[in-house]
N, C-alpha and C positions, 0 to 999 in steps of 0.2 A: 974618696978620690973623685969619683962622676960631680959630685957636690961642690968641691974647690974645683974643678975645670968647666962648671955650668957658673959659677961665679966671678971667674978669670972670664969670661967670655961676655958676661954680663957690664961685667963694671969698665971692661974695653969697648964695647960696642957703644955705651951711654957714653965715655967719655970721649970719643971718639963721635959721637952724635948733638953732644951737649958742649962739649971743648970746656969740660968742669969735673973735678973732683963727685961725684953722686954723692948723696948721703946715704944712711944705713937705711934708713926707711924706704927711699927710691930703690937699692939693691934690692931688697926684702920684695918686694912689690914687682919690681923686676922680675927678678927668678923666680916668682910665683906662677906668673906670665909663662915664663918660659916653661915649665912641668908642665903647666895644662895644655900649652901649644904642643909637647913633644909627645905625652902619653896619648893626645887627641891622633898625632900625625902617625905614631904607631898604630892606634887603632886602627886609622882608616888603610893605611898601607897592608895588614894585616886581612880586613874585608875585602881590600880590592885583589890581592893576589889570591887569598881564595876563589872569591867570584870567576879571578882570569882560567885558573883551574876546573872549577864547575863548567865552565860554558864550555871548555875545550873538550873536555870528557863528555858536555851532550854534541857537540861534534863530531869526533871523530867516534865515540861510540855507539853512537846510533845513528845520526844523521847522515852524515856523506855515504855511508856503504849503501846506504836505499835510500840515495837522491831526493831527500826529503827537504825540504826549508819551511823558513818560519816567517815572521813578516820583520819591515822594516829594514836596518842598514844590512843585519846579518842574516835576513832573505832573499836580498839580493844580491850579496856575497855567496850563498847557498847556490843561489840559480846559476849565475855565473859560473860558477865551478861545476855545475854538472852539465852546462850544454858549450863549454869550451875545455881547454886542456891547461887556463890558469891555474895554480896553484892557490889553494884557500888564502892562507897566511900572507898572499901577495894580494889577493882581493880585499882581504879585511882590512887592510891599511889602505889602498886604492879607495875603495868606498868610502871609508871614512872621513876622508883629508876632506873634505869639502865642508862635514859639519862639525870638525876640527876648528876650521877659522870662523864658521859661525857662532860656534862656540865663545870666541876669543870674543865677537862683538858684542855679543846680548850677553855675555853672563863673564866674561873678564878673563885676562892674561892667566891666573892661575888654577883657575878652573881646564883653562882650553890646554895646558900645560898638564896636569893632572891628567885627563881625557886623552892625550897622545901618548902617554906613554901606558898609561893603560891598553889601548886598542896594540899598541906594540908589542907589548907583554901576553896579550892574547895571539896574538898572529906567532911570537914567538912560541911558545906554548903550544899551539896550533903543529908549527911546523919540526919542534925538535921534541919533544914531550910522545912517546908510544902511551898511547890507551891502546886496550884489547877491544875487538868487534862482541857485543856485549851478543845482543841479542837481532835474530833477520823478521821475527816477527813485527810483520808492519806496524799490528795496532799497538804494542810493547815499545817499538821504538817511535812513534807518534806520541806517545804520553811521555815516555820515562826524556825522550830527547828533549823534549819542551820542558819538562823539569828542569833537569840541570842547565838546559839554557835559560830559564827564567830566573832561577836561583843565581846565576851566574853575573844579568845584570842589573839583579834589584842586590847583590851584595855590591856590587858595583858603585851604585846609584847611592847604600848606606854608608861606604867610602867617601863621598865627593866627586865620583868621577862617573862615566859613560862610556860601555863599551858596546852600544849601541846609537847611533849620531841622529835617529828619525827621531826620538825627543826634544832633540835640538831643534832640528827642522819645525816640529809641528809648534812649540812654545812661539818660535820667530812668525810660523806663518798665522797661528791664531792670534797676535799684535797686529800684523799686518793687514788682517783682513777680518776680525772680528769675529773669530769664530769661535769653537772651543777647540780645547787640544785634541782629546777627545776624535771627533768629527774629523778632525786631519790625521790622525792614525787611521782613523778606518778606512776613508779614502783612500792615501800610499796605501794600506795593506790590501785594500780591494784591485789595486792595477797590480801589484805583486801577484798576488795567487788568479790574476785573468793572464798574466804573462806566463805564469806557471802549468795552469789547465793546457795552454799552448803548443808549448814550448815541450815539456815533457808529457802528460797527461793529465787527463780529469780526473782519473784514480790517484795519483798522487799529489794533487793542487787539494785535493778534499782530504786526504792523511795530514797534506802541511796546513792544512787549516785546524785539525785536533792539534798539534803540534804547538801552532800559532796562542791558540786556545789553553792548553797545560802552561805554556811559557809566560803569558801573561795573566793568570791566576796567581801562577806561584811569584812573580813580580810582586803582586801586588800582596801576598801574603808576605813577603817576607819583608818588605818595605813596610810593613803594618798598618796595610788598604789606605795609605796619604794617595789623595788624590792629584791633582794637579796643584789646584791652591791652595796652600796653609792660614787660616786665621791666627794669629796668634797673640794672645792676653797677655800679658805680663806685669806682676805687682813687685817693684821694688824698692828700697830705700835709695836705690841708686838708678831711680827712674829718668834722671837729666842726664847722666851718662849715657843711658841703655839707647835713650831717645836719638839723641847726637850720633851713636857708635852706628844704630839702625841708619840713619839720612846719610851719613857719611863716608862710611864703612861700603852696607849693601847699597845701596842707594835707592834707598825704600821711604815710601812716604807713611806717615804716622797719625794714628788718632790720639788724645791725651783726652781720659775721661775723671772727672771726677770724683772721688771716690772716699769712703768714711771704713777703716779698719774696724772690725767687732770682734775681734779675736780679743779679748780681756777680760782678766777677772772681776776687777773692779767695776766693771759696766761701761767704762772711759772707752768713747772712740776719736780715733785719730786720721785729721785729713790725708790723703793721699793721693797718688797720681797714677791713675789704669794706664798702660800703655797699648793700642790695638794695632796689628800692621798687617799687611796680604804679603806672602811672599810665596815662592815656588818650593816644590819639595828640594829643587837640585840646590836652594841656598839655606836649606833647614839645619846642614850641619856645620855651618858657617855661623849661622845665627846663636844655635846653641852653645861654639866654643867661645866666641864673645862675649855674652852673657855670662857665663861659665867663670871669663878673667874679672869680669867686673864685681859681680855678684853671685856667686855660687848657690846661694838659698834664694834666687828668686824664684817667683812663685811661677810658673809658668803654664798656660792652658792653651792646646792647640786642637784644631777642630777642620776637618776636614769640608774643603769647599769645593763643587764641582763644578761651578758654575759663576762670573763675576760677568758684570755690567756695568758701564762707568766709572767713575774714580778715574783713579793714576793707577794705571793699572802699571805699565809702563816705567819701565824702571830712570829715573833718574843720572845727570851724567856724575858721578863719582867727582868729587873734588882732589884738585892736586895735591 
């Protein structure tokens, strides 16, 4: 039944796009398409409402009852809430909305689209969702708070979205001013935890630094230590595809290397075409479902980069 109503939808949408009868092959190819875009869109819908669950659990289970915060957008949604009488769920979305539309400009309409109802669903969560007050110990809730809020937006992040907007910020302003991403997180998170020492105390601007500390370890564990930049190698029979879908699609610039297959028995090798590109983690799972429609066994080798100078780093304007 899902099978004829994924193909009633298919063959109305091509015809309807095409103003032509499709043929069996284009159907076939089609609804191929379509599986991998909808078990892709389940998955990540799946990682992001867990994630929105995790973060809110290191919220309201540990954080807010001992005025604790972490760095970045939901540090300073943290702070805010403990030296006024806002409401969390009303600050998360307030802070956010700014790196919401920067979102929209550096990394596109459906990402920034993704990311708002994300940070939504979290502020929802946040505000009708009962978690129980786990633990009052400070050092217990400095670790274990930064866990499930680190876990909360690197499942996030493995989704396609952001329920945290200082990423945003830092990618835009290290293009802007040549720096690394890196160096712009620490910076925002060093006026953070100087407003924090402040404002509440030095005892607890040094708790929200273990905090800060647990949340972005487990970040980066659960994202599986992807740095900022992605290298990524790809070998495939459908390398003019992949090439075109990268420049066109992400708007990413491309190396094409040349290359001799030695995988054979016979000893016979065969010309081929490397494909080498840089992109950001937040467009790794964009890149992978692409690939994915094209060529499902390509070969793919991604290597984490900390550090980029020159090139196009700079994303390209996306064609009409």
């Amino acid at each position: 039944m899902n099978s004829f109503i994924a193909n009633f939808i298919i063959k109305t949408s091509l015809k309807f796009r095409d103003k032509r009868n499709p043929s069996e092959y284009e159907l076939a190819k089609e609804y191929r398409q379509f599986i991998i875009s909808q078990k892709r869109n389940f998955k990540n819908l799946l990682l992001i409402v867990i994630g929105i669950f995790s973060a809110s659990f290191g919220f309201k289970g540990f954080l807010l009852t001992n005025n604790f915060i972490d760095g970045g957008a939901t540090g300073i949604s943290l702070l805010l809430a403990a030296i006024t009488e806002i409401p969390l769920y009303v600050l998360i979305v307030g802070v956010n909305i700014p790196f919401i539309f920067l979102g929209y400009k550096i990394m596109g309409k459906r990402f920034a689209i993704k990311t708002a109802l994300a940070i939504i669903g979290l502020a929802l969560c946040v505000a009708i969702v009962p978690f129980p007050n786990v633990t009052d110990d400070d050092l217990l809730v400095a670790i274990f708070g930064g866990f499930f809020l680190g876990a909360g937006i690197g499942l996030s992040i493995r989704g396609g979205a952001v329920i945290d907007g200082t990423e945003i910020l830092a990618i835009y302003l290290s293009r802007k001013f040549s720096t690394t991403i890196g160096d712009v997180i620490i910076l925002i998170n060093i006026i953070i935890f100087s407003f924090a020492a402040y404002l509440l105390s030095i005892e607890i601007a040094l708790y929200s630094m273990i905090t800060y500390i647990a949340a972005s370890k487990t970040l980066d564990f659960i994202i599986e230590g992807i740095e900022e930049y992605i290298g990524v190698t790809i070998i495939s029979s459908q390398s003019t595809r992949i090439r075109a879908m990268i420049i066109d699609t992400l708007g990413r610039g491309v190396t094409i290397y040349k290359g001799q297959g030695g995988y054979a028995k016979n000893g016979d090798t065969k010309e081929i075409d490397i494909i080498y590109t840089v992109i950001t983690r937040l467009e790794l799972n964009k890149l992978n479902t692409e690939i994915e429609k094209i060529e499902p066994n390509a070969f793919i080798v991604m290597n984490s980069i900390k550090d980029i100078k020159g090139g196009m780093i700079k994303k390209r304007p996306l064609k009409n």
